[in-house]
C-alpha angles and dihedrals in degrees: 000000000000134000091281088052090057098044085051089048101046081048098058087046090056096242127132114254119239141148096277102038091055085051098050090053090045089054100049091052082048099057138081101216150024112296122225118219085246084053089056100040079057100044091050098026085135100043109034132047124214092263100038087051089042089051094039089045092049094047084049094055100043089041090058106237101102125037132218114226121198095207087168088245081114089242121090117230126207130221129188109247130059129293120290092240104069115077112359090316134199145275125236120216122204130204111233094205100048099018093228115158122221138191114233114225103211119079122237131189111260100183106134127199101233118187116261118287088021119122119197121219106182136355122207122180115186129186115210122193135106123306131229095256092049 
């Protein structure tokens, strides 16, 4: 995707476009797997500060086009794309050696029978195992 393609994207989403927006989102395309807020403060120790990353990662959440993962590290990751729970979504694998968090490409059905009475709010399904690099 290049820079037209972000702008595009950060209009469609509503937000405001601006130079680090636009590299955030640049990084997240770039990368393999799923960022931790301590991954990004490094990546953009000399553009962002803790509160402007906090604010643009939370309008990029809420705005879809990145996706919080729980992988129970007790740090929350990000991954480009939209949450898992619109349309079929997707399962995260995590390395148990490395602890790296990746999206799974292929779409799996996430369509849980809760008791009655019972309302689901989100669904997360994580593979654990050892990655490729590991």
């Amino acid at each position: 995707m290049k820079k037209e393609g972000y702008e595009r994207l950060l209009k469609q989403k509503g937000l405001k476009k601006t130079k680090v927006r636009i590299a955030l989102i640049q990084h997240f395309i770039n990368m393999e797997h799923a960022q931790s807020y301590n991954d990004l403060q490094a990546a953009f120790v000399e553009e962002l500060d803790k509160s402007t990353l906090y604010r643009n990662l939370a309008s990029f959440e809420q705005a879809g086009i990145i996706h919080r993962i729980d992988d129970h590290s007790g740090m929350a990751k990000y991954a480009f794309g939209e949450s898992p729970m619109k349309g079929n979504g997707h399962a995260h694998f995590v390395c148990e050696c490395c602890e790296t968090v990746y999206c799974m490409e292929e779409s799996i059905p996430i369509q849980p029978i809760v008791p009655k009475g019972f309302q689901t709010n989100q669904v997360q399904t994580i593979v654990k195992g050892i990655c490729a690099n590991c």
